[in-house]
C-alpha positions in Angstrom: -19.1 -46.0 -99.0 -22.4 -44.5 -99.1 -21.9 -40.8 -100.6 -21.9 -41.7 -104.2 -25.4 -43.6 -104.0 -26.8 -40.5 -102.1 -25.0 -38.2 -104.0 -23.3 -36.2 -100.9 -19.6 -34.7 -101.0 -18.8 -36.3 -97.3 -19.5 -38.1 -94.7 -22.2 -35.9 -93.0 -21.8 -37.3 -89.6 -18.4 -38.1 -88.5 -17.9 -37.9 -84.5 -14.9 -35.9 -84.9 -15.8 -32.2 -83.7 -15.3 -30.0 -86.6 -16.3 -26.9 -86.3 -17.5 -26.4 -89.7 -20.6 -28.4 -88.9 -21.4 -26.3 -85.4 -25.0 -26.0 -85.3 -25.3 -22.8 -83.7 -28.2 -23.1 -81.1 -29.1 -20.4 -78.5 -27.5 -22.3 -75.7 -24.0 -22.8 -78.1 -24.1 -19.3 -79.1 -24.2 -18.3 -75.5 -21.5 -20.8 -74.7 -19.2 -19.6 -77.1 -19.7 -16.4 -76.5 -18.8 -16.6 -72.8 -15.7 -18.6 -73.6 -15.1 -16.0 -76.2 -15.5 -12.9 -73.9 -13.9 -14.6 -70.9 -10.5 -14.6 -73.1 -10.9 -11.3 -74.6 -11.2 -9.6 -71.2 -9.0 -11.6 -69.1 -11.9 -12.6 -66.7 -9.0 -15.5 -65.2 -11.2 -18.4 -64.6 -14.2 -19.7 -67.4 -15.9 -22.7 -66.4 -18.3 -25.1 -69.1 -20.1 -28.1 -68.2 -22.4 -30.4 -70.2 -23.4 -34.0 -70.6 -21.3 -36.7 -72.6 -21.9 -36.1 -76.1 -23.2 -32.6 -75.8 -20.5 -30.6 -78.2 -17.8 -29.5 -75.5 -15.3 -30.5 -77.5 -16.8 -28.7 -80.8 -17.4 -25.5 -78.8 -13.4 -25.3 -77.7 -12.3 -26.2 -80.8 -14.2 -23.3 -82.6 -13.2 -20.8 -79.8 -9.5 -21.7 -80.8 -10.2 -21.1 -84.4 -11.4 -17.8 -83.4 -8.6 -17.3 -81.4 -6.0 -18.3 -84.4 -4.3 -15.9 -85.6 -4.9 -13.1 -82.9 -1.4 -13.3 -80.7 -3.0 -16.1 -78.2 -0.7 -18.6 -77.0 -3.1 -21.6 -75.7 -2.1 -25.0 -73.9 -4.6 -27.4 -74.6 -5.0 -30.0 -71.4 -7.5 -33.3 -72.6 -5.4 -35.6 -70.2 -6.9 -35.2 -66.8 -5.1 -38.4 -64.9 -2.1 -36.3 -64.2 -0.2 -35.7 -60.9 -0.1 -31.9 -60.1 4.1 -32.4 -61.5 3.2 -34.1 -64.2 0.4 -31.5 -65.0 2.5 -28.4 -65.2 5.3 -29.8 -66.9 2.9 -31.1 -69.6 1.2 -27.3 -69.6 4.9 -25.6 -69.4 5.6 -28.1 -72.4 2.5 -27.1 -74.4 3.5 -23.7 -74.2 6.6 -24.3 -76.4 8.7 -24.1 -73.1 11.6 -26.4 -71.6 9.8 -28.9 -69.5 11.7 -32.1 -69.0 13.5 -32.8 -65.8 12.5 -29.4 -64.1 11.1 -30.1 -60.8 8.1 -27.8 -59.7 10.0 -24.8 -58.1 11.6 -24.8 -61.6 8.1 -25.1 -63.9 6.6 -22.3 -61.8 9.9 -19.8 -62.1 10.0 -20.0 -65.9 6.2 -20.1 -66.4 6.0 -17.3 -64.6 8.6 -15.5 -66.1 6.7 -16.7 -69.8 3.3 -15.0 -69.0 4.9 -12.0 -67.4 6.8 -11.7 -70.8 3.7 -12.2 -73.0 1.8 -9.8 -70.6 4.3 -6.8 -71.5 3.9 -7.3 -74.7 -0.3 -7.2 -74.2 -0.4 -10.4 -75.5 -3.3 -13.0 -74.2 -2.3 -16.6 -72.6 -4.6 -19.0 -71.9 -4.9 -22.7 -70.5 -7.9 -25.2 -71.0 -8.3 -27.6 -69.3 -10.9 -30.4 -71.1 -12.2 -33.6 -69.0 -11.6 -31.0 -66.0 -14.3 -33.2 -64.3 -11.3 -36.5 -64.0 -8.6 -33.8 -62.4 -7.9 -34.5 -59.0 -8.5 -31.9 -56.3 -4.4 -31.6 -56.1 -4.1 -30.5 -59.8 -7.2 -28.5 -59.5 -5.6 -26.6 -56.5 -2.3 -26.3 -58.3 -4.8 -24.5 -61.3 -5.9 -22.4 -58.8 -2.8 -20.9 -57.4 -1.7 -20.3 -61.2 -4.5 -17.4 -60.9 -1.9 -15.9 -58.1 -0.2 -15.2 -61.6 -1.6 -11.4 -61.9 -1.2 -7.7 -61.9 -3.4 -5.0 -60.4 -4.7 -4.4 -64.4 -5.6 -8.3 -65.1 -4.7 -11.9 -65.3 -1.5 -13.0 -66.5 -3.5 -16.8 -67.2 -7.0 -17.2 -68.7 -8.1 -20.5 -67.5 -10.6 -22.8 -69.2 -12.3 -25.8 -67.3 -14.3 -27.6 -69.3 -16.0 -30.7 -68.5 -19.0 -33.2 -67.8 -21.7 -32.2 -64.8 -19.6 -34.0 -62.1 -17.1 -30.6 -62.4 -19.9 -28.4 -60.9 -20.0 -31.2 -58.2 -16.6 -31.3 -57.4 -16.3 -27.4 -57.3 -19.3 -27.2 -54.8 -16.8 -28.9 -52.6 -15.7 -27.6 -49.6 -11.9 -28.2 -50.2 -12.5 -26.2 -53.4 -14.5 -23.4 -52.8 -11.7 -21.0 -53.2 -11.6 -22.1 -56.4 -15.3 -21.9 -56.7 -14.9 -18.3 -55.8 -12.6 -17.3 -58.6 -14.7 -18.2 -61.5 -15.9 -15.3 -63.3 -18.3 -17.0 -66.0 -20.3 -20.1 -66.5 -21.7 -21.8 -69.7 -23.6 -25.2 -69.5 -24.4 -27.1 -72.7 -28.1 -29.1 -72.7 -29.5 -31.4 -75.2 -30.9 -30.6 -78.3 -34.8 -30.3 -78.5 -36.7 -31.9 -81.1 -36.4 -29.2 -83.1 -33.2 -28.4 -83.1 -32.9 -31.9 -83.5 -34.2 -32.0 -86.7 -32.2 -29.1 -87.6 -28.9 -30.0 -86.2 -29.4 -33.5 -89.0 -30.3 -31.3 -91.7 -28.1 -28.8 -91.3 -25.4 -31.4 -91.8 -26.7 -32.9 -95.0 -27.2 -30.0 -96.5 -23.3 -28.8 -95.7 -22.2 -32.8 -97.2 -23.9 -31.7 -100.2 -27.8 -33.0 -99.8 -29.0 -29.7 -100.1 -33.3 -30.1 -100.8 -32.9 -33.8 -100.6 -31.8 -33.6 -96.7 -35.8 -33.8 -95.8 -36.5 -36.6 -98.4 -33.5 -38.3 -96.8 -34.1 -38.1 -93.3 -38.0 -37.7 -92.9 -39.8 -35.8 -90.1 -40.9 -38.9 -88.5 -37.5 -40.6 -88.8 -35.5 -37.4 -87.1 -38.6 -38.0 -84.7 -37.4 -41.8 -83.6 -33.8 -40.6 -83.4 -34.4 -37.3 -81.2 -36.5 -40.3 -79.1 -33.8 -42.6 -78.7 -30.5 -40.5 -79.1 -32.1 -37.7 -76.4 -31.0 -35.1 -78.1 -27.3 -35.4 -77.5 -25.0 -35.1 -80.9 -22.9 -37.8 -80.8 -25.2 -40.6 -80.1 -27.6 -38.7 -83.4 -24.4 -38.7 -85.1 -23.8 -42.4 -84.6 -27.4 -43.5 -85.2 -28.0 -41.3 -88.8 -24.1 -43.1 -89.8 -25.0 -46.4 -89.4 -28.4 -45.5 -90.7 -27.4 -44.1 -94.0 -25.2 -47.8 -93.9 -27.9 -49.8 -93.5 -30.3 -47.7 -96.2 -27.4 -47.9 -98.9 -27.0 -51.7 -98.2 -31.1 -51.9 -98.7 -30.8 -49.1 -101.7 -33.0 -46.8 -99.7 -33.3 -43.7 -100.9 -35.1 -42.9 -97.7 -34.1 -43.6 -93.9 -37.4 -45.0 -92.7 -38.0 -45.1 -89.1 -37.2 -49.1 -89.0 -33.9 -48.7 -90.0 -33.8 -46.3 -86.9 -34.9 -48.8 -84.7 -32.6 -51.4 -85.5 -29.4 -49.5 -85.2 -30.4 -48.2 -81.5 -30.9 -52.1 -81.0 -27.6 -53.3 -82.6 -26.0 -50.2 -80.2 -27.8 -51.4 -77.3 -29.5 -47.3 -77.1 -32.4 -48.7 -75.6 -30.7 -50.1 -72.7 -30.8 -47.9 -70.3 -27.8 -48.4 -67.4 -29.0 -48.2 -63.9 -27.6 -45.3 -61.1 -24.9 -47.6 -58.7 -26.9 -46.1 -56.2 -29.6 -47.8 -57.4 -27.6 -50.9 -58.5 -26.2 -51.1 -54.9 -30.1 -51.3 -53.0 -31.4 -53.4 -55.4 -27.9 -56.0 -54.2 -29.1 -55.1 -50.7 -32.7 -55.8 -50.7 -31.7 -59.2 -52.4 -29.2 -59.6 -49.4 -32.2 -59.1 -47.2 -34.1 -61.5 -49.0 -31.9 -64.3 -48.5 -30.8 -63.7 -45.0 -34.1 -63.5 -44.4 -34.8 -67.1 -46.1 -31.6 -68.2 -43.8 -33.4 -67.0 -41.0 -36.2 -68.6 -41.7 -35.6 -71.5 -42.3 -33.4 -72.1 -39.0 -36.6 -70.9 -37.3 -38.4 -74.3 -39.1 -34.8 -76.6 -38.1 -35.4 -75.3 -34.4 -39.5 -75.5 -34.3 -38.9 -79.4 -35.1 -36.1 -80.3 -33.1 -38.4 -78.7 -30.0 -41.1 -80.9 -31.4 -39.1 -84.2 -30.9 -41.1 -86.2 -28.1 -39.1 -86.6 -24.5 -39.4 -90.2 -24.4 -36.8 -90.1 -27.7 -34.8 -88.1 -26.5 -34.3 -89.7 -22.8 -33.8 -93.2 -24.3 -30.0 -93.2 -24.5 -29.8 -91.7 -21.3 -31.7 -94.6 -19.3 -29.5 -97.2 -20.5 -27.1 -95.9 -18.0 -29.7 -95.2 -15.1 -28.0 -97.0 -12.8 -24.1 -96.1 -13.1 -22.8 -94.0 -10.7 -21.8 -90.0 -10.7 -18.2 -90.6 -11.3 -17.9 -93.6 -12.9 -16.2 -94.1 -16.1 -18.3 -95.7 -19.0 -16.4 -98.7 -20.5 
């Protein structure tokens, strides 16, 4: 909509992850490069965390273009809320293998007999697993014994975990720390800087065909406000510059000023920031305690007056029968 008023070639911004817009910072570099080695030297088990939004995605999907075209068979895993069953036969299944209606004895027999195969041949097979931080400790166990899969040379499965933080949480577990013991590299991706901020937009204005304009376009004090509200993370600059360049067509900008900025991270909610449950759950208890201890209170108030009632009220009913006997019914 916008790319003929600001004279670009495409959409500079799109959440998809292509890897033709990677914006290679040190920490992406060293990523890939671990990924990359990990393969290349059957290392068995890879593992690479970062935030939402970080470039995960991006960084696999450029390690299988490197990989393209090189004799690597890959099975590419982004559905974690499988059973361990469903979870090989989908794997087995990505391979290009029979899957359906072998039970698990079944999966592991042919699989095995598959990497053996590809082995002999010196041929590299490997398994990533994205949104590894959603699989359950069963399927990550079942992962695990796949590395039983070897020779005394090497690996017959290259395994890739990739996921948010919560994956380095789940592996510290105890239940898991086999697994934990058989990972031979680790890659974390971190937020952008300001800087690289500022480069990351640019970068990608310039490959949609801004070229010297990308600075005019986005100005140092705009990419300021959106490394501010986005944190640095990709997707969220990627969705704030879209709308952005949306807004400053619609106003036939030929600038982004840092306004515009502002009101797209308030249309998006960005400035809302969600609190921990943790937190969420003591704030619900310390209002618990703040009523119970209105209850309380005020039943001490109810009890201090009733004790405050004078005797002579509350004997009067009683005299009225002063004189009727022990046992006698009342008519």
């Amino acid at each position: 909509m916008y790319k003929a008023f600001f004279k670009l070639r495409r959409n500079p911004f799109e959440l998809t992850p292509d890897p033709s817009f990677l914006f290679p910072t040190r920490r992406h570099n060293e990523a890939l490069a671990a990924l990359y080695y990990g393969v290349r030297r059957r290392k068995g088990f890879v593992v690479m965390t970062g935030e939402v939004g970080t470039g995960k995605t991006l960084l696999v999907r450029c390690l299988l273009q490197l990989l393209k075209g090189s004799n690597v068979a890959f099975a590419y895993s982004f559905n974690s809320r499988l059973s361990p069953l469903e979870f090989l036969q989908y794997v087995t299944g990505d391979f290009g293998l029979p899957a359906a209606g072998k039970n698990k004895s079944e999966l592991l027999l042919q699989l095995g007999s598959f990497l053996v195969g590809r082995y002999q041949q010196k041929l590299t097979t490997v398994l990533v697993a994205d949104e590894a931080h959603h699989l359950s400790e069963e399927v990550l166990e079942e992962i695990r014994l796949l590395t039983n899969l070897e020779t005394s040379q090497g690996k017959l499965l290259q395994i890739l975990l990739v996921g948010q933080p919560e994956l380095d949480e789940k592996l510290d577990s105890t239940e898991l720390r086999q697994l934990k013991q058989r990972i031979e590299l680790r890659a974390q991706l971190l937020p952008l800087d300001l800087e690289e901020t500022r480069g990351y937009i640019l970068r990608r204005l310039q490959l949609s065909g801004a070229e010297s304009q990308a600075n005019v376009l986005f100005p140092y004090e705009t990419i300021a406000v959106v490394y501010r509200i986005s944190r640095g993370i990709p997707r969220l600059i990627n969705t704030i510059c879209e709308n952005a360049l949306v807004s400053a067509y619609a106003e036939q900008l030929q600038s982004v000023p840092p306004e515009i900025i502002q009101e797209v991270a308030s249309d998006f909610r960005l400035n809302v920031v969600a609190k921990p449950r943790a937190e969420e759950a003591s704030g619900k208890d310390r209002k618990d305690e703040t009523e119970l201890w209105h209850a309380v209170k005020t039943l001490v108030e109810l009890h201090n007056q009733l004790q405050s009632v004078r005797p002579s009220q509350e004997q009067v009913p009683l005299q009225a029968f002063s004189g009727i006997r022990k046992h006698e019914p009342i008519v």
